[in-house]
C-alpha positions in Angstrom: -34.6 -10.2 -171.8 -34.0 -11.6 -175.1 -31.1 -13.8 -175.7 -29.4 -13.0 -178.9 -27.4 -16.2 -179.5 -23.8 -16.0 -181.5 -20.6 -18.0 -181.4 -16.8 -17.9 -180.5 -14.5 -20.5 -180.2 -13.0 -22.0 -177.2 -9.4 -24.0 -178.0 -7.8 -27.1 -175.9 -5.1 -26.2 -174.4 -2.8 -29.1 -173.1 -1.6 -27.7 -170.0 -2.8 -26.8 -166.4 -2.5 -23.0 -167.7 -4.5 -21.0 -169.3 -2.9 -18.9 -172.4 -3.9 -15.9 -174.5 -6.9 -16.1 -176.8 -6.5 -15.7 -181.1 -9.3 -12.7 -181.1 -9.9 -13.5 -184.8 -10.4 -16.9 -184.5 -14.4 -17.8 -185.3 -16.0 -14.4 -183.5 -18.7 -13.3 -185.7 -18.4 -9.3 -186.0 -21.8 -8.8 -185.8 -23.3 -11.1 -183.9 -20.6 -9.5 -180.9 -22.3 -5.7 -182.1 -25.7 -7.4 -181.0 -26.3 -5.8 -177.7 -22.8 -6.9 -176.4 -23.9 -10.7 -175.8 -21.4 -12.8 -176.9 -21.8 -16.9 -177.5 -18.7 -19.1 -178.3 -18.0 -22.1 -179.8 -14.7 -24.2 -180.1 -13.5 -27.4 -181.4 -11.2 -29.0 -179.2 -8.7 -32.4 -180.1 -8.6 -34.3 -176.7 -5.6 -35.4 -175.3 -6.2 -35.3 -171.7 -8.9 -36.6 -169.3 -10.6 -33.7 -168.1 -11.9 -30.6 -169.0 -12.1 -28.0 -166.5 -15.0 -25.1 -166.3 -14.5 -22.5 -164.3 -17.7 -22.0 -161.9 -19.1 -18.8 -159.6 -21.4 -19.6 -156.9 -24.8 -18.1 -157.3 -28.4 -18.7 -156.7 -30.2 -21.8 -158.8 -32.1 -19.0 -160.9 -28.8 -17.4 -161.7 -27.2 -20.4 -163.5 -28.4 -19.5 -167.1 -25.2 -20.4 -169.1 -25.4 -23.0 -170.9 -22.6 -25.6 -172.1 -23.1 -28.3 -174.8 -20.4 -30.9 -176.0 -20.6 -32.3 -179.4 -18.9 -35.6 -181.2 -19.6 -35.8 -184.9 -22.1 -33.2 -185.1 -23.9 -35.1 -182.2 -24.8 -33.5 -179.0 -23.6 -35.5 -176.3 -23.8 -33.5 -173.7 -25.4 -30.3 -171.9 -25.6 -28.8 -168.6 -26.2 -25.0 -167.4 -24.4 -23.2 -164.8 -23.0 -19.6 -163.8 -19.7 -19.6 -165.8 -17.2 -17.8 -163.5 -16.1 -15.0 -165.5 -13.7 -13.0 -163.1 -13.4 -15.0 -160.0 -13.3 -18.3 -160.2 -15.0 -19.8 -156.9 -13.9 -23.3 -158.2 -13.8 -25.3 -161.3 -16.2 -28.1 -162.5 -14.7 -31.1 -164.6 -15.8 -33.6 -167.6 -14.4 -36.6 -167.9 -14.0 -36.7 -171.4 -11.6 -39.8 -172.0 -13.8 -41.8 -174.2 -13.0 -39.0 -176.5 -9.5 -39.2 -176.5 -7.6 -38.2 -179.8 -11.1 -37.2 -181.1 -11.8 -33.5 -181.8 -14.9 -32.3 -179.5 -16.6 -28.9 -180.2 -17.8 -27.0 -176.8 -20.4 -24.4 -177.4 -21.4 -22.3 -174.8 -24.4 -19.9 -174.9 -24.5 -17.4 -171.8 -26.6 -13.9 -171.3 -23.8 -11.5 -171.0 -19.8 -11.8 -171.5 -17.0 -9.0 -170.6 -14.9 -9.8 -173.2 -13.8 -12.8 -175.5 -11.0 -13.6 -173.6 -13.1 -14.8 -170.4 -13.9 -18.4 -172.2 -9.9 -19.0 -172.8 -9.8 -20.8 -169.0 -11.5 -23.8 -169.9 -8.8 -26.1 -170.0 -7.4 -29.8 -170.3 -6.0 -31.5 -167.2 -5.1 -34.9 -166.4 -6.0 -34.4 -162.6 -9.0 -32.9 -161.1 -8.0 -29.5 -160.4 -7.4 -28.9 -156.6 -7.0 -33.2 -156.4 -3.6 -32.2 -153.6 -6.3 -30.9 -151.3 -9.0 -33.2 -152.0 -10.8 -34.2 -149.2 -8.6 -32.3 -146.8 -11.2 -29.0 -147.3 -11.7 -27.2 -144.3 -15.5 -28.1 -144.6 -15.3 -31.3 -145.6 -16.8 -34.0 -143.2 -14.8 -36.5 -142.7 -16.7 -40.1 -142.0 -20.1 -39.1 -144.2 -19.4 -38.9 -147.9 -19.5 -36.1 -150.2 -19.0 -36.0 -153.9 -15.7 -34.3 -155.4 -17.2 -31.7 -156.7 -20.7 -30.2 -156.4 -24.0 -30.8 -155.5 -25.6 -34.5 -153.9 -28.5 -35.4 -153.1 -30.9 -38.8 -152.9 -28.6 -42.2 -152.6 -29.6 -44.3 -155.8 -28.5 -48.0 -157.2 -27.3 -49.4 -153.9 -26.1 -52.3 -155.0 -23.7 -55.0 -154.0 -21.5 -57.5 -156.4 -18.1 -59.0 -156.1 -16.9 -57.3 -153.0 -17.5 -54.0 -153.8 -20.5 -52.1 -152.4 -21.9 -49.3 -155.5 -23.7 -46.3 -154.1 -24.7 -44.4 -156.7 -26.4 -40.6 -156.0 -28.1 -37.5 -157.5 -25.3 -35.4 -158.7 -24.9 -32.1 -160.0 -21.6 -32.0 -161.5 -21.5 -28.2 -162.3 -23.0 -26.3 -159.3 -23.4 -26.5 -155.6 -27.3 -26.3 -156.1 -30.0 -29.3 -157.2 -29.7 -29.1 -161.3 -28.5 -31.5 -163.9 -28.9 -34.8 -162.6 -26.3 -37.3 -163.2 -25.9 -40.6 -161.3 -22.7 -40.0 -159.9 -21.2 -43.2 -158.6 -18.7 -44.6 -155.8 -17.0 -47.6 -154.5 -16.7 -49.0 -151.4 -15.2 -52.7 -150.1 -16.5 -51.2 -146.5 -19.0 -48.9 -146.6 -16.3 -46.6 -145.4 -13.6 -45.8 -147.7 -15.3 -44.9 -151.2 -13.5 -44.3 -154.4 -15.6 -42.5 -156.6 -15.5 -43.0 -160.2 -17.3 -40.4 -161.9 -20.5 -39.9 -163.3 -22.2 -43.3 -164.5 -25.3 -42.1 -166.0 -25.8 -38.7 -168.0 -28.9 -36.6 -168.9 -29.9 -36.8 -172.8 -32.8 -36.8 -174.9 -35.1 -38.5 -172.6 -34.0 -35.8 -169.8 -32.4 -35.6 -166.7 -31.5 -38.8 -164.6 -33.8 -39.0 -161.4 -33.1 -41.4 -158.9 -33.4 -45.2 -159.1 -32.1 -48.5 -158.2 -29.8 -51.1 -159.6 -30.0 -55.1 -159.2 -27.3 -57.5 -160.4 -29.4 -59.6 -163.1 -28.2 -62.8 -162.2 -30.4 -65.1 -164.6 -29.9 -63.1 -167.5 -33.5 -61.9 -167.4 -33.0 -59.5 -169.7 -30.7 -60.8 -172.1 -28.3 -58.3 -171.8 -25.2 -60.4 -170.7 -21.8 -60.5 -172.8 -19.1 -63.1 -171.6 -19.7 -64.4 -167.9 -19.6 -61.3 -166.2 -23.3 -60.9 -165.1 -25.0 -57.2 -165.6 -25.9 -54.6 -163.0 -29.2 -53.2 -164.3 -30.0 -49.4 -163.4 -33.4 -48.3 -163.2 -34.2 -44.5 -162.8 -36.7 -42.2 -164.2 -35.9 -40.1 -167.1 -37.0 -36.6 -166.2 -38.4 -35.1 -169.8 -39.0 -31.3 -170.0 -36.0 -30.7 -167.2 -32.8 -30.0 -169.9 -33.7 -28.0 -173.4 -32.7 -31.5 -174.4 -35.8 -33.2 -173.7 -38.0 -30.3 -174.1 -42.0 -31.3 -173.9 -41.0 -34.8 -173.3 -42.6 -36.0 -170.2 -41.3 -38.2 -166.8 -40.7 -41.7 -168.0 -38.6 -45.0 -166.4 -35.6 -46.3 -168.1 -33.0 -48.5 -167.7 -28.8 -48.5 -168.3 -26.7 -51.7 -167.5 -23.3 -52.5 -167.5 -21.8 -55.8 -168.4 -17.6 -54.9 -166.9 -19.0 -55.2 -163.5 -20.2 -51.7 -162.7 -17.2 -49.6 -164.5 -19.1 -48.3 -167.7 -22.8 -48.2 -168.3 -25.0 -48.1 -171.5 -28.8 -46.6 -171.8 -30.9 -48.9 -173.3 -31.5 -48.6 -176.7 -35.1 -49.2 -176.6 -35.5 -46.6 -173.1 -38.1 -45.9 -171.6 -39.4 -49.0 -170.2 -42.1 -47.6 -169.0 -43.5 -45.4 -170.0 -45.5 -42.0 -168.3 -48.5 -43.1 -166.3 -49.7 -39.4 -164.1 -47.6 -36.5 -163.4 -44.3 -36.7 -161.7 -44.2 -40.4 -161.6 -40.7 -41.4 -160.7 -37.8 -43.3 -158.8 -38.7 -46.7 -159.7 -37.6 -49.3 -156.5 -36.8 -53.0 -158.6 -35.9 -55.6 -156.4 -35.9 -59.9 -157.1 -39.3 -61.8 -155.3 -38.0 -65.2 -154.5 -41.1 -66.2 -153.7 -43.1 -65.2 -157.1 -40.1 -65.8 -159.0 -40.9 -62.0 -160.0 -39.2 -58.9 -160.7 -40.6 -56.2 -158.6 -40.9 -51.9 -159.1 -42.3 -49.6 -156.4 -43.0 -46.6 -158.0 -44.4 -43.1 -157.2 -46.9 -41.9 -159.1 -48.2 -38.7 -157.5 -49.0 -37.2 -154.0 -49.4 -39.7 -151.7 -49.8 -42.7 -154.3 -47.4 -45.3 -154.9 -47.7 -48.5 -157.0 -46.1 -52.1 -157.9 -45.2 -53.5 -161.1 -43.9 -57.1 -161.6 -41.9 -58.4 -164.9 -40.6 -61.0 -166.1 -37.5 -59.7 -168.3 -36.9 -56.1 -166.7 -38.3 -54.7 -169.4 -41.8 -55.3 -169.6 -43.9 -54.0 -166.4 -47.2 -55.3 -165.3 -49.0 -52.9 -162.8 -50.3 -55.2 -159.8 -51.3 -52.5 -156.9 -51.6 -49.4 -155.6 -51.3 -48.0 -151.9 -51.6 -44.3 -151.0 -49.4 -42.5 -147.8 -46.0 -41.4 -149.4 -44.0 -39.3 -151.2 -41.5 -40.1 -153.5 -38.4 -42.4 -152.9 -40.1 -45.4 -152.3 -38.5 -48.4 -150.4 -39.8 -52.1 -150.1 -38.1 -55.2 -148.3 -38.4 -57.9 -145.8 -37.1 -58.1 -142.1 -37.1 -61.1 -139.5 -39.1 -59.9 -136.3 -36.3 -60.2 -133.4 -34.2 -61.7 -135.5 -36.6 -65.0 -136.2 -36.4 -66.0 -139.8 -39.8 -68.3 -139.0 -41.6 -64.8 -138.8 -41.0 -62.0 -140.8 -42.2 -58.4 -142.1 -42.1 -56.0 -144.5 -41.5 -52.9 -144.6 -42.7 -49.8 -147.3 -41.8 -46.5 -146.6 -41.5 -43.1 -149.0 -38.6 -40.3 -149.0 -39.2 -38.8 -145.5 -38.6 -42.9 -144.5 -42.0 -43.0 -141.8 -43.1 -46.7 -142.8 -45.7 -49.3 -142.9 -44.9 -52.6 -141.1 -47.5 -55.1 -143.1 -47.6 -58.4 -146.0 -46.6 -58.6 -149.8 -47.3 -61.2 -151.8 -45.4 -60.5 -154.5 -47.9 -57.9 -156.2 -50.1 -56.1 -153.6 -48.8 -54.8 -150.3 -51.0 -54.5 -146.9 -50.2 -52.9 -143.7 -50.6 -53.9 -140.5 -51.4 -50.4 -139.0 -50.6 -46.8 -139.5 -47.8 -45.0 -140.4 -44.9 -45.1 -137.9 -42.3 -42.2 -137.7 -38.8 -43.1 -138.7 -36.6 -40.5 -138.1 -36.8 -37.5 -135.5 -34.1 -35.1 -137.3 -33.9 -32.8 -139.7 -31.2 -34.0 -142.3 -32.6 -37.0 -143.4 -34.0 -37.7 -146.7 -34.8 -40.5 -149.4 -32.7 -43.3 -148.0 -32.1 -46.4 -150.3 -30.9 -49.7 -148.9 -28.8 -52.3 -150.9 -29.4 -55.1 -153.3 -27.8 -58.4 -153.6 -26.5 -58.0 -150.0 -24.4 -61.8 -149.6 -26.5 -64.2 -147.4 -23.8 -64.4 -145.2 -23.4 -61.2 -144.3 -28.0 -60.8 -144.1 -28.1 -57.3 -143.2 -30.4 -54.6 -144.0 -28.2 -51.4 -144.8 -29.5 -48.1 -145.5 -28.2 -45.0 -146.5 -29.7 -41.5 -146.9 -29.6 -37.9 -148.3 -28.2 -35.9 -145.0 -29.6 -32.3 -146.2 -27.1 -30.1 -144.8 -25.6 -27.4 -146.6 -21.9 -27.2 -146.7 -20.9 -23.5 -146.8 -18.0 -22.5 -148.9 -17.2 -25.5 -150.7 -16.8 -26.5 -154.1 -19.1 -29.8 -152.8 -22.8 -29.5 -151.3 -24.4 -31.8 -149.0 -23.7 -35.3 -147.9 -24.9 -38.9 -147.2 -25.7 -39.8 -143.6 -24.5 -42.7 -141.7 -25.0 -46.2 -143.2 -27.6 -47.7 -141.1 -28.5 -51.2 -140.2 -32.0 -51.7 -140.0 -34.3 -54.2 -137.9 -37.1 -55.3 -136.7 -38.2 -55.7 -133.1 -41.4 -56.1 -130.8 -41.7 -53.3 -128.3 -45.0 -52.2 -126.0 -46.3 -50.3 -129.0 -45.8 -52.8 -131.9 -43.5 -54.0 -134.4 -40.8 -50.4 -135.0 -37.8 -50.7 -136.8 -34.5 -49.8 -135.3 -31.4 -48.7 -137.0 -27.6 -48.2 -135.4 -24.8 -47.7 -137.0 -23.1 -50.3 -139.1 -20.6 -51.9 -137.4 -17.4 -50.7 -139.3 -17.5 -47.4 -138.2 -16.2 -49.3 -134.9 -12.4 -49.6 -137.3 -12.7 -46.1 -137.1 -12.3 -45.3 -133.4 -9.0 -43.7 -132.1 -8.1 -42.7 -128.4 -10.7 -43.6 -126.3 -11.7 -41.9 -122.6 -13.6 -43.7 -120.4 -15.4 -43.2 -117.6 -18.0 -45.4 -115.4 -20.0 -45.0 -112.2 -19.4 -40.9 -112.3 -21.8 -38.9 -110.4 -23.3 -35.9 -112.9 -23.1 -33.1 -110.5 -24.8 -30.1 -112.1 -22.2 -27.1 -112.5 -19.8 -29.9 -113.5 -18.3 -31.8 -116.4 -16.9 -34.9 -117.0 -15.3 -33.8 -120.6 -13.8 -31.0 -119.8 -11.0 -30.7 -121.3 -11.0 -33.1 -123.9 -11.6 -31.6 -127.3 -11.6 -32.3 -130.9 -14.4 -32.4 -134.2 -14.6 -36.5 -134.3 -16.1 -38.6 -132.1 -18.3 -41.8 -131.4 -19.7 -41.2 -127.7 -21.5 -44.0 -126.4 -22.9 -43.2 -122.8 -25.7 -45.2 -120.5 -27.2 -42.3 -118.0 -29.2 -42.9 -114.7 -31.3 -39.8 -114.6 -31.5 -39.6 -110.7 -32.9 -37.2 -110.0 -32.6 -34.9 -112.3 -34.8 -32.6 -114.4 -32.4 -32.7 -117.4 -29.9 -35.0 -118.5 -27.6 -34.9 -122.3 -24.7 -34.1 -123.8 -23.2 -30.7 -125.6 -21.6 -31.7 -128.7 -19.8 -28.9 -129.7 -22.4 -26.5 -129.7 -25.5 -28.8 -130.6 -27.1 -30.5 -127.1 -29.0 -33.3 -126.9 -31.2 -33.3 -124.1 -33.6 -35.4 -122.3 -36.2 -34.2 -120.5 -36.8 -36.2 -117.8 -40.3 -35.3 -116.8 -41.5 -35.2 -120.5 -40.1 -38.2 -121.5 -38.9 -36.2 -124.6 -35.7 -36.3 -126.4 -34.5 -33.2 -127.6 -32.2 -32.1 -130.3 -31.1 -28.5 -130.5 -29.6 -28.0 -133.3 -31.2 -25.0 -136.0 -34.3 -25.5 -134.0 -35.3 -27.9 -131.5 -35.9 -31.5 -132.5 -38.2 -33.7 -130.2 -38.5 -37.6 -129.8 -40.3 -39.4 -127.6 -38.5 -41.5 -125.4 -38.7 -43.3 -122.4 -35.9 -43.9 -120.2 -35.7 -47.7 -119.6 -35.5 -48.9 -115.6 -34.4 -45.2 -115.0 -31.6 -45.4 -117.3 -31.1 -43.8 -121.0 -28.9 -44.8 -123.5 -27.4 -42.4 -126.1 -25.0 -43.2 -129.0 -24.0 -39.6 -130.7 -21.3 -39.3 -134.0 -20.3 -36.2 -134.7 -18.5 -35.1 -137.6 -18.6 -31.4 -139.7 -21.7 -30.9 -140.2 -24.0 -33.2 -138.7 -24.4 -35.0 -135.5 -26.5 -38.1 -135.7 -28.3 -39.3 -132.3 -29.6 -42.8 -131.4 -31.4 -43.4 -128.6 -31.8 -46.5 -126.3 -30.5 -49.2 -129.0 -32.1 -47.5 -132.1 -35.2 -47.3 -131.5 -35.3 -43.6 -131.9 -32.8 -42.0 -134.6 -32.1 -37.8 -134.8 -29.7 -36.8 -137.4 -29.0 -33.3 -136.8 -27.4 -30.8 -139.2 -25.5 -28.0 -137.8 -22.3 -26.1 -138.8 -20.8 -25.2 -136.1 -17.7 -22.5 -135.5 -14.4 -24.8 -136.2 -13.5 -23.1 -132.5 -15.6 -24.6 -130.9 -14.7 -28.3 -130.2 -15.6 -28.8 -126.8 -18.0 -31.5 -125.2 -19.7 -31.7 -122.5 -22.1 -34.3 -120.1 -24.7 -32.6 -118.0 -27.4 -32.7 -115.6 -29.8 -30.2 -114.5 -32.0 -29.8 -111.7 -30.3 -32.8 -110.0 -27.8 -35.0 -110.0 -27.6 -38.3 -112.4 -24.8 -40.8 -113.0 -22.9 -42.3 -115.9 -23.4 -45.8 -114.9 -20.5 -45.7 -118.6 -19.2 -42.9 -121.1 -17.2 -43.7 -123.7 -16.2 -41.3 -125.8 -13.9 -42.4 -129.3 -11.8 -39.7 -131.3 -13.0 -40.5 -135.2 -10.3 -41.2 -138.0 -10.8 -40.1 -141.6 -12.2 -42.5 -144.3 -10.4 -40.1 -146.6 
């Protein structure tokens, strides 16, 4: 259908409320004749820090309004969504403080309108609207994070400096589906408690902002620094031809950096960096080489190829290598083996995080073997793991994209568990384990324990106890039984004893090998709204699973089947709120 564009003006109003609409202000009489499609536009005089948009939820092909913001006659902004025109399902914000006590004209351009008066909601605020029940939602997890407001998706930019810990993420400000990418952003001084502070990066010209990575530029490489603070460089891939904006541009890397210690940040002037090489090329991994005295980019380049770059200056990117077996996302970094810094590996894996245990000198990478399999769930997704991390704390900490949908909510999706990751020498190799960072240990309420307890099929141990939080931590002699697991309120986890197979049941059945250790398996399970994440004997085997269950059903339960086993321990931890 043709869209017959036209204008009408939208005015600021200072208040939480909306008010009645002047009719005859700026509404073209015969553009609103024109097949009853009506298109607005509206200077606005700031004066408070958000603007509000009221949002319906609807399927990604149905969001076909479109919103621009202009300064000066500039366009500074633009994003497309399914403006709520009756019922509001709930409202998207702007933070639009730079602008204050400057007049900023909002046009909108949508299909179909039922009368003038459905643009007069958009609004000024000076809170989020809905901040009194932030983060109390009956949907919202409660130990994972989630954005305010909308969608999330791949963690970008982890990146440590001065005490805080930056996690930056694909965001979609105005919808609860994947569009519009910003780098939305968050602080953390535990990896726990975050404080998000808006949007850091926006889509312009150059497109859409695809995910990336961030590195604190401690030698001034390139030349960016102002006073002593030093700059956090942010690498991600400007995604041409994906906003009207950047219409025929193509996929291209740039960089924005901030010199206030990871408050504001500026695009380059000179963006892109690099420019497009094939295809879909994206997410640019940049990390400091000690030994090369390097700057170093993994980038994806297309189906299953991904390739290095090294620079001097962050700006200027030679391309050293090429190695084929991924998709997107890549990750590249070092581990000691068993903790001995006199031997270490690294590691490259893609966005699914299966990796290659090999060498890198600093341009070329070569693996040891094949492939190895990271994760056995299905909510796990283009994991990132932080820069700069302090010496003295030396770990490896990953986070990724849990893929669950979050029904309901003005927020979609969620991060998974931060991870620490190792290296250690089993009877197949060299595998990578991850756990659980340690903090989530300050999170622990009542505990109920229970050791030596015959598993008596028919019977449970947790009967009775009940909840939607909890860190269980259990070692099980399997006896002899033919199953043995857990029942996490309505998603089990269940070994099978004669397979040696893990399984997760969750929207369908997850399997992982596993072997049960002297006749004994250890299982680690947190379970929050959503999502209950599984680690098996130490690590060595991780299942995230995503599942919402009925908010009833908060029972748990310890099992065996076809036998008897024991819980040689079970501890099981109600989980407070990082909110």
């Amino acid at each position: 259908m043709k869209r017959v564009i036209v204008f009408v003006l939208i005015f600021a109003v200072l208040s939480g409320c909306s008010v009645k609409r002047k009719k005859t202000m700026g509404v073209s009489a015969d553009n609103k004749a024109a097949a009853g499609k009506v298109n607005f536009e509206r200077e606005i005089l700031i004066s408070k820090r958000y603007l509000n948009i009221p949002v319906k939820n609807t399927r990604r092909k149905a969001e076909k309004d479109f919103v621009r913001f202009f300064v000066g006659g500039k366009m500074i902004q633009e994003f497309n969504l399914c403006y709520a025109t009756d019922k509001v399902d709930w409202w998207a914000f702007v933070d639009v403080s730079d602008y204050m006590g400057k007049k900023l004209t909002v046009r909108l351009e949508g299909k179909e309108w039922n009368c003038d008066e459905d643009m007069d909601i958009i609004h000024q605020t000076d809170k989020i609207k809905g901040w009194r029940n932030l983060y109390k939602e009956k949907g919202r997890p409660q130990f994972h994070f989630t954005s305010r407001r909308g969608w999330n998706n791949d963690s970008n930019g982890l990146v440590y400096y001065k005490g805080l810990w930056h996690l930056f993420y694909q965001h979609n400000p105005f919808s609860r589906n994947w569009g519009n990418m910003h780098w939305g952003h968050a602080v953390s001084k535990d990896i726990l408690h975050w404080e998000e502070l808006g949007d850091a990066i926006y889509p312009n010209e150059l497109g859409t902002i695809f995910s990336g990575s961030a590195v604190v530029d401690w030698k001034n490489s390139a030349g960016l620094q102002k006073g002593e603070e030093k700059t956090i460089v942010c690498f991600y891939t400007s995604a041409g031809g994906r906003n009207s904006w950047s219409k025929g541009k193509k996929y291209t890397q740039s960089i924005a950096y901030s010199t206030d210690g990871g408050r504001t940040f500026t695009p380059y002037e000179k963006n892109p960096v690099l420019g497009h090489i094939v295809g879909g090329n994206r997410d640019p991994k940049v990390f400091w080489h000690e030994a090369s005295g390097k700057w170093v980019m993994v980038l994806y380049l297309e189906r299953p190829t991904l390739a290095f770059f090294v620079s001097d200056n962050l700006k200027d990117w030679e391309m050293t290598g090429k190695i084929d077996g991924f998709h997107e996302c890549p990750e590249l970094f070092e581990l000691p083996v068993d903790g001995d810094e006199g031997n270490k590996k690294w590691v490259l894996y893609g966005a699914s995080g299966d990796y290659f245990v090999g060498e890198f000198d600093g341009r070329e990478f070569t693996p040891d073997g094949d492939i190895i399999k990271f994760t056995y769930g299905d909510c796990f997704y283009a994991s990132q793991t932080w820069n700069d991390v302090p010496k003295e704390d030396g770990r490896r900490i990953q986070i990724g994209w849990a893929r669950v949908d979050i029904p309901d909510m003005p927020f979609n999706q969620m991060m998974n568990l931060a991870l620490e990751l190792t290296l250690r020498t089993t009877d197949e190799g060299i595998r990578m384990y991850a756990v659980p960072i340690r903090e989530y240990e300050n999170l622990r309420g009542r505990k109920y324990s229970f050791e030596n307890e015959q598993l008596v099929e028919g019977e449970n141990l947790l009967e009775g106890i009940e909840g939607e939080f909890f860190d269980i931590v259990t070692e099980i002699e399997v006896g002899d039984a033919k199953y043995v697991g857990l029942n996490v309120r309505g998603v089990e986890i269940v070994y099978n004893v004669e397979k040696q197979e893990l399984v997760g049941i969750s929207k369908k059945k997850q399997i992982a090998p596993v072997k049960a250790v002297d006749g004994k398996l250890r299982l680690r399970v947190l379970a929050d709204r959503g999502i209950r994440e599984v680690f098996a004997n130490d690590g060595r085997i991780y299942m995230p699973l995503g599942r919402f269950t009925e908010t009833a059903n908060k029972s748990l339960e310890v099992f065996a089947r076809g036998g008897n086993a024991k819980a040689i321990s079970l501890d099981v931890y109600e989980m407070k709120s990082i909110w």
